[in-house]
TORKOL-4160 file (C-alpha; in steps of 0.2 Angstrom, whole numbers, padded with zeros to 4 digits, m for minus):
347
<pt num="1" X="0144" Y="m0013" Z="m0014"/>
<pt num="2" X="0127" Y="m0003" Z="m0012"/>
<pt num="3" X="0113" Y="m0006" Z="m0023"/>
<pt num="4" X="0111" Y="0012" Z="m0032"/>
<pt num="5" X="0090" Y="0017" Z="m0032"/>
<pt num="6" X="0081" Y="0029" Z="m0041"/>
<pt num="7" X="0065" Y="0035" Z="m0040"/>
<pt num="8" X="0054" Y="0047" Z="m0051"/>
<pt num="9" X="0044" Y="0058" Z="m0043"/>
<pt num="10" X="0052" Y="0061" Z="m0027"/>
<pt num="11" X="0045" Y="0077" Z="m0023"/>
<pt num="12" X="0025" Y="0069" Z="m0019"/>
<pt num="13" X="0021" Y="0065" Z="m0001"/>
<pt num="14" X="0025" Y="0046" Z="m0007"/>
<pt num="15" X="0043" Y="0050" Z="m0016"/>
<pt num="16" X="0049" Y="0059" Z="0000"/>
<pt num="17" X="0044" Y="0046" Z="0010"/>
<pt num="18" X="0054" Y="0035" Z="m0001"/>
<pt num="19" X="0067" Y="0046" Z="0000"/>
<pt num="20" X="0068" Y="0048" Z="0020"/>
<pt num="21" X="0067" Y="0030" Z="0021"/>
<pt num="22" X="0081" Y="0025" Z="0009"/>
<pt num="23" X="0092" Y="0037" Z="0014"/>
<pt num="24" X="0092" Y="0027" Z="0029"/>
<pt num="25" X="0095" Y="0009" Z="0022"/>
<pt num="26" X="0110" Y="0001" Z="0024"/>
<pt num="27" X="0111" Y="m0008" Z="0007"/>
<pt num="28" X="0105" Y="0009" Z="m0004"/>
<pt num="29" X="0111" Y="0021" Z="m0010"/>
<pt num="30" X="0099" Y="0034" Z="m0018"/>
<pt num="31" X="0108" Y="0041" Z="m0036"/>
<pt num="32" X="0094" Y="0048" Z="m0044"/>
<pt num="33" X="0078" Y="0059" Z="m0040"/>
<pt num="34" X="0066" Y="0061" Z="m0055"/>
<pt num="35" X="0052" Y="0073" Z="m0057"/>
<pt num="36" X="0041" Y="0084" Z="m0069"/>
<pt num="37" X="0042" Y="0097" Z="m0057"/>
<pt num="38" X="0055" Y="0108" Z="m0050"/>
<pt num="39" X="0069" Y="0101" Z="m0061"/>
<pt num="40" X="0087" Y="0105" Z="m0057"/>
<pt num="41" X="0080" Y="0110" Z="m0040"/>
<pt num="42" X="0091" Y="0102" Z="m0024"/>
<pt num="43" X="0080" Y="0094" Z="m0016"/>
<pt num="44" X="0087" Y="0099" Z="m0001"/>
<pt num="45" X="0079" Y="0116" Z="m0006"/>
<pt num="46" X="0061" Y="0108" Z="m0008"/>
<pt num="47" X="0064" Y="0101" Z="0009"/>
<pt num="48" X="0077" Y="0108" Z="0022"/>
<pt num="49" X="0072" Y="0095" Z="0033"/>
<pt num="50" X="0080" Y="0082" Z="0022"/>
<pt num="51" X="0101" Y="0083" Z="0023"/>
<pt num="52" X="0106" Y="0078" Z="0005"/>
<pt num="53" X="0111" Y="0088" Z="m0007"/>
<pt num="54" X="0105" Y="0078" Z="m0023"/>
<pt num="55" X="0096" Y="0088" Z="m0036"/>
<pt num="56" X="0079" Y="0083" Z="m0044"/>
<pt num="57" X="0082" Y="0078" Z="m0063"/>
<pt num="58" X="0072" Y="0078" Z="m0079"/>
<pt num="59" X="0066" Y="0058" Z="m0083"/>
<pt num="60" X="0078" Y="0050" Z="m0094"/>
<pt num="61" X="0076" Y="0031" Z="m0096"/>
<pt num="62" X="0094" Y="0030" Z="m0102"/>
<pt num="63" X="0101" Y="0041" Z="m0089"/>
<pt num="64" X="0090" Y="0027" Z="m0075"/>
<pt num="65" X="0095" Y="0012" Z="m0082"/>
<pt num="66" X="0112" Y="0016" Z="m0084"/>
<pt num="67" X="0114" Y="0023" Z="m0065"/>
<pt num="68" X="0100" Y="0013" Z="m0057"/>
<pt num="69" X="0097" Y="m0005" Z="m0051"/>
<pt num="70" X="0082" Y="m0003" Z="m0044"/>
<pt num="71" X="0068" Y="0011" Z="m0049"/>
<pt num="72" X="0054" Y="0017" Z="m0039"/>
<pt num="73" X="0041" Y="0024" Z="m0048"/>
<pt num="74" X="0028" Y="0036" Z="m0037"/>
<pt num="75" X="0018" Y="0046" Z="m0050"/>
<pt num="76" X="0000" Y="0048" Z="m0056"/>
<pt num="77" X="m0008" Y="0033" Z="m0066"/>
<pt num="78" X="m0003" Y="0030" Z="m0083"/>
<pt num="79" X="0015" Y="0037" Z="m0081"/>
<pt num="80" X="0022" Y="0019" Z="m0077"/>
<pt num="81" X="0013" Y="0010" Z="m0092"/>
<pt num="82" X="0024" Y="0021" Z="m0102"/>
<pt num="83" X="0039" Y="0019" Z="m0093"/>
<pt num="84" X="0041" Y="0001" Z="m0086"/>
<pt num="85" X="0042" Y="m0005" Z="m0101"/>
<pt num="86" X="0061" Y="0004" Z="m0108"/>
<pt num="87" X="0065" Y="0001" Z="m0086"/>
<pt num="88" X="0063" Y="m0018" Z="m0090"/>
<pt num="89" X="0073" Y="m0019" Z="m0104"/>
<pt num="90" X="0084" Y="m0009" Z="m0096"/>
<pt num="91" X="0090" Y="m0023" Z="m0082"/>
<pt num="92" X="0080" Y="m0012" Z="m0067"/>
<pt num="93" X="0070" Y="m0020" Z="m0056"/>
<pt num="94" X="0054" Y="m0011" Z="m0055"/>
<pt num="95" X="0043" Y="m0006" Z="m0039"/>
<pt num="96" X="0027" Y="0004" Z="m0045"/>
<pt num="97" X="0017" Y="0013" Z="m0033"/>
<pt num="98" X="0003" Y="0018" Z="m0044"/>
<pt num="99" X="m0010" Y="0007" Z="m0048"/>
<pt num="100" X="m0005" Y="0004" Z="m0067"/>
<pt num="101" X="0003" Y="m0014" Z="m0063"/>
<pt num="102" X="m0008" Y="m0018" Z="m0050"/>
<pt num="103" X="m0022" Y="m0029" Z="m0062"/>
<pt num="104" X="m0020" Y="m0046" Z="m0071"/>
<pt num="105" X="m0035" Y="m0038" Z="m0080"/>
<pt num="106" X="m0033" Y="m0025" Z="m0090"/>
<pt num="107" X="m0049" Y="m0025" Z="m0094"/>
<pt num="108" X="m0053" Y="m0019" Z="m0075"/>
<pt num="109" X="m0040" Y="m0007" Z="m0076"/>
<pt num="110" X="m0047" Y="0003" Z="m0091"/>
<pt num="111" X="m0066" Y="0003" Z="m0086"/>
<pt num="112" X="m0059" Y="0011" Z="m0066"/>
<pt num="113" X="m0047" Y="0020" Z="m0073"/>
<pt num="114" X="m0052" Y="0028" Z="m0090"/>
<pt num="115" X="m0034" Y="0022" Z="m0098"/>
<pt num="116" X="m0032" Y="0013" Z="m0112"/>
<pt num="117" X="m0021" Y="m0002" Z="m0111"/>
<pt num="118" X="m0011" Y="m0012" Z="m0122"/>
<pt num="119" X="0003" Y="m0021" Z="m0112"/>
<pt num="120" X="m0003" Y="m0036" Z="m0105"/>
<pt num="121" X="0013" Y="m0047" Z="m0110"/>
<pt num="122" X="0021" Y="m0034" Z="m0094"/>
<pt num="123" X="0009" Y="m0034" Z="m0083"/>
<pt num="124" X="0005" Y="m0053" Z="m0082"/>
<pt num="125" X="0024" Y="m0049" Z="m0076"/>
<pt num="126" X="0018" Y="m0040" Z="m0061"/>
<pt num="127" X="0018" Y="m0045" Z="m0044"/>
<pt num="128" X="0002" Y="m0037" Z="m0032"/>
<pt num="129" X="0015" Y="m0030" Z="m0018"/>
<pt num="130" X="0009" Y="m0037" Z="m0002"/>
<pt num="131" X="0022" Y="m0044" Z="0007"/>
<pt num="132" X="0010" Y="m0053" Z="0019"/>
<pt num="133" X="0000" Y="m0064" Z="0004"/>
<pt num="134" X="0012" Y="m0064" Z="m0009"/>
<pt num="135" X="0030" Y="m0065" Z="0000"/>
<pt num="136" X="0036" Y="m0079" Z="m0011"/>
<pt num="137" X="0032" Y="m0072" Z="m0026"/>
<pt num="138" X="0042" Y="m0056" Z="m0023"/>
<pt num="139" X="0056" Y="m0065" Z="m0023"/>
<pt num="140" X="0058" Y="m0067" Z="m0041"/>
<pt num="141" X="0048" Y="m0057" Z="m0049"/>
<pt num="142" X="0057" Y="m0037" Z="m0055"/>
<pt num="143" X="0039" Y="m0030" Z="m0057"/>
<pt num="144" X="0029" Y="m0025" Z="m0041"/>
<pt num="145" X="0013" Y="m0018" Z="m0042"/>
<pt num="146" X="0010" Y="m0011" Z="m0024"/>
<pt num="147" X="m0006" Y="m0010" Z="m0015"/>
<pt num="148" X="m0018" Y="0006" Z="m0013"/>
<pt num="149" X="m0017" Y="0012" Z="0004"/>
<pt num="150" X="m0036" Y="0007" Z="0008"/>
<pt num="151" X="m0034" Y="m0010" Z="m0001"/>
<pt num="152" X="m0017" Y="m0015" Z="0011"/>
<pt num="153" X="m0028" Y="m0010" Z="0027"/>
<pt num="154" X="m0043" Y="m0020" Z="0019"/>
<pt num="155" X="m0034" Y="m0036" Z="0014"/>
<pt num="156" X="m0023" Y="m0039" Z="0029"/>
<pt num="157" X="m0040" Y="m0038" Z="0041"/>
<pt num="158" X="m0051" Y="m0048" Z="0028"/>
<pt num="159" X="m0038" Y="m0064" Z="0021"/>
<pt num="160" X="m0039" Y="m0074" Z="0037"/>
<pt num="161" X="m0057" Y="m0073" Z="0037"/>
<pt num="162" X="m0058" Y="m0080" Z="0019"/>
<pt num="163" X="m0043" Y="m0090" Z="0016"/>
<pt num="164" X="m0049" Y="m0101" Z="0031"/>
<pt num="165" X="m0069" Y="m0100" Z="0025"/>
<pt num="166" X="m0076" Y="m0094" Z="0042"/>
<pt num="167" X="m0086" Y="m0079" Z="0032"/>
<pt num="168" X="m0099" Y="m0079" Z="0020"/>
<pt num="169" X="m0090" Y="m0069" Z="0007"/>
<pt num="170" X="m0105" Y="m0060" Z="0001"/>
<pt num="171" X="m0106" Y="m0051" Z="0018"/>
<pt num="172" X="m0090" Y="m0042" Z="0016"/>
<pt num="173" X="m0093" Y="m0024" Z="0022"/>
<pt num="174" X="m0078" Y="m0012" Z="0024"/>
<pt num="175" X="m0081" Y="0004" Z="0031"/>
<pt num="176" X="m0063" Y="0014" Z="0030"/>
<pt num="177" X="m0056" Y="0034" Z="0035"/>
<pt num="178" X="m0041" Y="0040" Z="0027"/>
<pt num="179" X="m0032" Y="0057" Z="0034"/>
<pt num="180" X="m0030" Y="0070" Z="0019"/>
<pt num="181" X="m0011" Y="0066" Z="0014"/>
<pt num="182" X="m0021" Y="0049" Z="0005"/>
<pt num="183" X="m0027" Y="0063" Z="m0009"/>
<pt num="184" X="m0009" Y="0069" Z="m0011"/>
<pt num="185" X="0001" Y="0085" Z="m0013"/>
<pt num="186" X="m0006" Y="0092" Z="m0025"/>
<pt num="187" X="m0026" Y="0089" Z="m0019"/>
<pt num="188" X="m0042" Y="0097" Z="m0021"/>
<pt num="189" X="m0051" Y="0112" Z="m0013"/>
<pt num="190" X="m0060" Y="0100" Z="m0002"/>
<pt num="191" X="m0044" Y="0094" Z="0006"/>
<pt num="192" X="m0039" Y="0110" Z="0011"/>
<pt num="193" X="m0039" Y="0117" Z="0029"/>
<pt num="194" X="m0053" Y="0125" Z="0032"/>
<pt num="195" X="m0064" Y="0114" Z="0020"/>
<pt num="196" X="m0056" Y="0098" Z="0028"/>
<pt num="197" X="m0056" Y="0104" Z="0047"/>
<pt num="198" X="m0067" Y="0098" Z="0060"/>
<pt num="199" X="m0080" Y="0086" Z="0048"/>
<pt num="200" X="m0079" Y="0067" Z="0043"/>
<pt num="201" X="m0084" Y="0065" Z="0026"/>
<pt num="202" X="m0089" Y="0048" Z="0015"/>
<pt num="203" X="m0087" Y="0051" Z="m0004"/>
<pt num="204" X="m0085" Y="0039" Z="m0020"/>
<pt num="205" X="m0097" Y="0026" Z="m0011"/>
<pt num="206" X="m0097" Y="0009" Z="m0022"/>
<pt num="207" X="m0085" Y="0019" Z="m0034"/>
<pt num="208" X="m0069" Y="0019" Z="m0026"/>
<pt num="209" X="m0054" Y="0012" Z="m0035"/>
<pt num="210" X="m0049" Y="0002" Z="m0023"/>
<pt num="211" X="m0064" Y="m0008" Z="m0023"/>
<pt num="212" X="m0056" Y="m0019" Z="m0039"/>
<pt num="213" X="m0041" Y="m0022" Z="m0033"/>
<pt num="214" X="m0049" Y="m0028" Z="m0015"/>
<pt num="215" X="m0062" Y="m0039" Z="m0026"/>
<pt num="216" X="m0047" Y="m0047" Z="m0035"/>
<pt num="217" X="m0035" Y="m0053" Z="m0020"/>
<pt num="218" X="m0052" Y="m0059" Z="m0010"/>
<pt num="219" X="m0054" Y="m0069" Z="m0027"/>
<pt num="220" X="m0038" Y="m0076" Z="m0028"/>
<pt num="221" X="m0040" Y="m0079" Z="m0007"/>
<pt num="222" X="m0055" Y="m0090" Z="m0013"/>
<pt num="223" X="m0045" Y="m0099" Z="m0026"/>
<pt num="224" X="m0055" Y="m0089" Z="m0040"/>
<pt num="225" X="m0071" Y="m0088" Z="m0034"/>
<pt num="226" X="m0077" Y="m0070" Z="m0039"/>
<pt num="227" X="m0081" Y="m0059" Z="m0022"/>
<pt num="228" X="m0092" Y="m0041" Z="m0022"/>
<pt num="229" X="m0086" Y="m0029" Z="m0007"/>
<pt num="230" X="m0096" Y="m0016" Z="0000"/>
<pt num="231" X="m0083" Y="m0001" Z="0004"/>
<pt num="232" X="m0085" Y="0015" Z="0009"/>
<pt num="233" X="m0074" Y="0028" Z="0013"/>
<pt num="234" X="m0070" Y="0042" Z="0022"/>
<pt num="235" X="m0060" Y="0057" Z="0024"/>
<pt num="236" X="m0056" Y="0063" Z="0042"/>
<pt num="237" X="m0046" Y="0078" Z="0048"/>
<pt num="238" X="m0033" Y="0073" Z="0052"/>
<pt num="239" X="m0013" Y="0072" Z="0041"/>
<pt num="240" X="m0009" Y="0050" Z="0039"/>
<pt num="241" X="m0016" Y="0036" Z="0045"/>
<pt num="242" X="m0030" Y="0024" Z="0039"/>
<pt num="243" X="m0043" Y="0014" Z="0049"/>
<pt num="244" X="m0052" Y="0001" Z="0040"/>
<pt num="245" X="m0066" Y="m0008" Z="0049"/>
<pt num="246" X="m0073" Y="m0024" Z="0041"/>
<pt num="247" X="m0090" Y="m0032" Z="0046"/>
<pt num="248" X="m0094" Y="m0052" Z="0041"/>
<pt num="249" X="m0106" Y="m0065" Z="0044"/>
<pt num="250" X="m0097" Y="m0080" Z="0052"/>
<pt num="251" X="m0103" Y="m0096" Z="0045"/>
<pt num="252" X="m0099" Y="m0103" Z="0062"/>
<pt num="253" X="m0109" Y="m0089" Z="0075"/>
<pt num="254" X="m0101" Y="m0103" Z="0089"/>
<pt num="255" X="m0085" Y="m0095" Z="0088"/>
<pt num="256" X="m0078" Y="m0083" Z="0102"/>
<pt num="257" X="m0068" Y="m0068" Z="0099"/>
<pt num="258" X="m0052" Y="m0080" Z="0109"/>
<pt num="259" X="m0054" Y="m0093" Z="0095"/>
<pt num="260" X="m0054" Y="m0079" Z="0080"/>
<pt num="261" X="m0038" Y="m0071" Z="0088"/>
<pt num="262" X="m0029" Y="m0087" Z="0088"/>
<pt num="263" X="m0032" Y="m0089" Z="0069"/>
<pt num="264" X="m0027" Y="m0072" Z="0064"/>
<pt num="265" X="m0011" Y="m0076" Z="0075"/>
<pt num="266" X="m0008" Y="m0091" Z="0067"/>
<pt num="267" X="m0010" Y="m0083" Z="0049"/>
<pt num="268" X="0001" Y="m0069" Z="0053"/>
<pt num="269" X="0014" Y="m0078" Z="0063"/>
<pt num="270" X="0029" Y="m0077" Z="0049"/>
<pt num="271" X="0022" Y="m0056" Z="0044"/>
<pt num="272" X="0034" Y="m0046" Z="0056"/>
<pt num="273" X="0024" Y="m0032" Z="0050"/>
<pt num="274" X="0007" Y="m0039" Z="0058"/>
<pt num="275" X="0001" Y="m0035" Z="0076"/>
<pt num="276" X="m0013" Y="m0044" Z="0081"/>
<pt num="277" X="m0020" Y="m0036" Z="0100"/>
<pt num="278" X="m0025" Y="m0047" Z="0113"/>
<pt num="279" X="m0042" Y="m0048" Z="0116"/>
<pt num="280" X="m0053" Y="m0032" Z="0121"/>
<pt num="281" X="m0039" Y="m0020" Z="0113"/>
<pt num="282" X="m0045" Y="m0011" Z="0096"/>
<pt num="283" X="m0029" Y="m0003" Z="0088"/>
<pt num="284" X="m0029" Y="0016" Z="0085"/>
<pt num="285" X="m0019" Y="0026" Z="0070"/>
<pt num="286" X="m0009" Y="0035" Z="0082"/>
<pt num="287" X="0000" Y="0019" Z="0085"/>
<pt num="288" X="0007" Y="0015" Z="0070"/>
<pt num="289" X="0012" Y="0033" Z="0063"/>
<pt num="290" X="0027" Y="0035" Z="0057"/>
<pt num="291" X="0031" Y="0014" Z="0056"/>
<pt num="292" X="0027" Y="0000" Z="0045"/>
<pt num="293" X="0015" Y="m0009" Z="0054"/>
<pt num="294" X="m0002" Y="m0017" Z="0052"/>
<pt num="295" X="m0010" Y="m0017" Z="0068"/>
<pt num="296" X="m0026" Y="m0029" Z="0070"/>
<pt num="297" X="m0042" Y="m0030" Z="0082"/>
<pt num="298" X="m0056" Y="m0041" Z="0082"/>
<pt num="299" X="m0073" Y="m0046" Z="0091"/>
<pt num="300" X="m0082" Y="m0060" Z="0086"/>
<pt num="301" X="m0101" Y="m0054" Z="0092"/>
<pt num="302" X="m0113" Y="m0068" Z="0095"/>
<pt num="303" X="m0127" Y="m0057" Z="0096"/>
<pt num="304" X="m0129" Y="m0053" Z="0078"/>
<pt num="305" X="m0116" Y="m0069" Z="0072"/>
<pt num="306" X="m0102" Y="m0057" Z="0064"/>
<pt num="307" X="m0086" Y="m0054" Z="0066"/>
<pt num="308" X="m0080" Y="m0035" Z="0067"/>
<pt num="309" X="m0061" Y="m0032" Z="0063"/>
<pt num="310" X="m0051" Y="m0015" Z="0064"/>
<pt num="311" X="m0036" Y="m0014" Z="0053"/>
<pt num="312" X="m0025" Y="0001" Z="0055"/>
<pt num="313" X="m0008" Y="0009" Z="0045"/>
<pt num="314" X="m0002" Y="0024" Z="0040"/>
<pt num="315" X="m0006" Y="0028" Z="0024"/>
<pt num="316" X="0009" Y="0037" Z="0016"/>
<pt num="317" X="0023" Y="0021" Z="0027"/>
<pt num="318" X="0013" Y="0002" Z="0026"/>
<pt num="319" X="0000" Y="0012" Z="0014"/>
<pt num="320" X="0012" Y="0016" Z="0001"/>
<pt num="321" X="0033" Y="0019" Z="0004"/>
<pt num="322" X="0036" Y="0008" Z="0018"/>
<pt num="323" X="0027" Y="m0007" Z="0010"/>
<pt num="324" X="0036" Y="m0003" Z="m0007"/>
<pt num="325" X="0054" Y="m0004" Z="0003"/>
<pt num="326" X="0046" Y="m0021" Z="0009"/>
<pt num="327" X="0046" Y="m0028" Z="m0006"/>
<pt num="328" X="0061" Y="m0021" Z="m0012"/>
<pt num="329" X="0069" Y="m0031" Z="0001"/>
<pt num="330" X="0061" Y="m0048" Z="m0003"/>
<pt num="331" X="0065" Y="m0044" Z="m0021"/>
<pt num="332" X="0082" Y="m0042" Z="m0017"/>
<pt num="333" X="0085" Y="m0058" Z="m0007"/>
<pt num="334" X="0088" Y="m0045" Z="0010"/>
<pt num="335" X="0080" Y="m0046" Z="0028"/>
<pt num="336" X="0062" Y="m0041" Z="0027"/>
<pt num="337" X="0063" Y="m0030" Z="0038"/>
<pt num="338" X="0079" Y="m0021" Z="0033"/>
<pt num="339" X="0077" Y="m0003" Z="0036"/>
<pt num="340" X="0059" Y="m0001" Z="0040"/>
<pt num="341" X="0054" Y="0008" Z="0057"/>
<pt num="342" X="0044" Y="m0004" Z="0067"/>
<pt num="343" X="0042" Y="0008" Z="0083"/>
<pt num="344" X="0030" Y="0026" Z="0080"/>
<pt num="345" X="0031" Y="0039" Z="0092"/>
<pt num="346" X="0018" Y="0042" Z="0103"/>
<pt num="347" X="0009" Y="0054" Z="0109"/>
């Protein structure tokens, strides 16, 4: 017996990808597609590409909880605070892509976010979905607050790093490119064409609201020692994939770019999402398109005594769905890597 998935707002860059992966997993099966837009709409229509001839649905928490087992949620902050709650009670198990169940403090969450919060009781419930830190914890939680796309591509290249204490914390820098699909479907002049084409632009500097979430798993990763980051981002030309490069001060400026590489492997060595390259080899967005991996490089430079690491993902899969169908696995007791694609296509 499949379990039955819904999700509410399928028709975003992040609900298809949802839906293009679950359609493929053998333990789903997809029996209800939510959205405020295009209602009663096949979504078939929306999307030719897609073969299925499910129709989009107006949100109906009794309709979800009496169909659904599991409920995706990949909408616009402050949707899920209003939601999650009824879902809960409902007997779903709940995977929220926003950021609204992504904070222990809600205190955080209002002044980044401009929302008003009075649910802490659910979201001390949450789980921070990143498979690669919090792996047990997925397991029996049925609230998953996942990762912003930046913060995945951050944490997986700064945990190592902090967890074993080879960095001064304070000398975190992070200096990320997203392509435009990280501002959504429905995005801003800047992101169009001919404002987006053929220039590299850094915006929201010390603003960005992924910077909280990054601070708050690098604190917990120094057993609650609070952390600043420096991040800056940018927007690139180009449709997915994020690079995040991080820059730290070694503590130890002895250490060789061989030693570091053996630590990260050793860190990662139960993620079978994690590629770390062998020595010399910096990992490019074009090779994890279209999969769920987290592709790490390093170098360890003894000129200046810092360590520089390059993270990479693709923003819409390991960024946001993939991940999400990650720890719906792990939720659900099923193989990690059940129905995630793990080779991209290349060129």
């Amino acid at each position: 017996m499949k379990t039955t998935v819904g999700i509410i707002g399928a028709t975003g860059y992040g609900g298809i990808q949802l839906l293009r992966l679950l359609a493929d997993h053998p333990q789903v099966d997809v029996v209800y597609l939510g959205a405020e837009q295009n209602v009663g709409i096949p979504i078939q229509k929306l999307y030719p590409f897609l073969s299925m001839d499910r129709v989009t649905e107006a949100v109906n928490i009794t309709q979800i909880t009496q169909r659904c087992e599991v409920v995706f949620l990949s909408a616009p902050k402050g949707v899920a605070v209003k939601l999650v709650p009824d879902l809960l009670a409902g007997g779903c198990r709940v995977i929220d892509l926003s950021a609204d169940y992504r904070f222990h403090n809600l205190k955080t969450y209002e002044q980044w976010y401009d929302l008003p919060r009075q649910d802490q009781a659910t979201a001390s419930k949450a789980v921070y979905g990143l498979p690669e830190l919090y792996r047990e914890q997925l397991t029996t939680t049925r609230l998953v607050g996942c990762p912003g796309c930046y913060a995945t591509a951050s944490l997986l290249a700064v945990a190592p790093l902090l967890k074993q204490g080879l960095i001064l914390p304070d000398s975190v820098i992070i200096d990320a490119k997203s392509g435009i699909s990280g501002a959504g479907r429905n995005a801003s002049a800047d992101n169009l064409f001919a404002e987006a084409d053929s220039t590299v632009v850094a915006y929201n500097i010390g603003r960005h609201r992924h910077i909280p979430e990054i601070e708050q798993v690098c604190s917990h990763l120094l057993g609650g020692t609070e952390i600043q980051v420096q991040f800056t981002p940018h927007r690139i030309p180009m449709s997915r994939g994020i690079m995040a490069t991080l820059y730290g001060q070694m503590r130890d400026p002895g250490l060789v770019t061989e030693d570091m590489l053996m630590i990260y492997e050793a860190f990662y060595r139960l993620a079978p999402f994690v590629k770390i390259m062998g020595n010399g080899i910096y990992p490019q967005t074009k090779w994890v398109t279209g999969t769920n991996n987290c592709m790490i490089g390093l170098e360890a430079d003894g000129r200046t005594g810092r360590i520089v690491v390059v993270s990479v993902i693709d923003n819409l899969l390991k960024g946001q769905s993939s991940q999400a169908v990650q720890c719906m696995n792990l939720m659900l007791g099923w193989e990690e890597t059940l129905g995630l694609p793990r080779l991209g296509y290349y060129p």
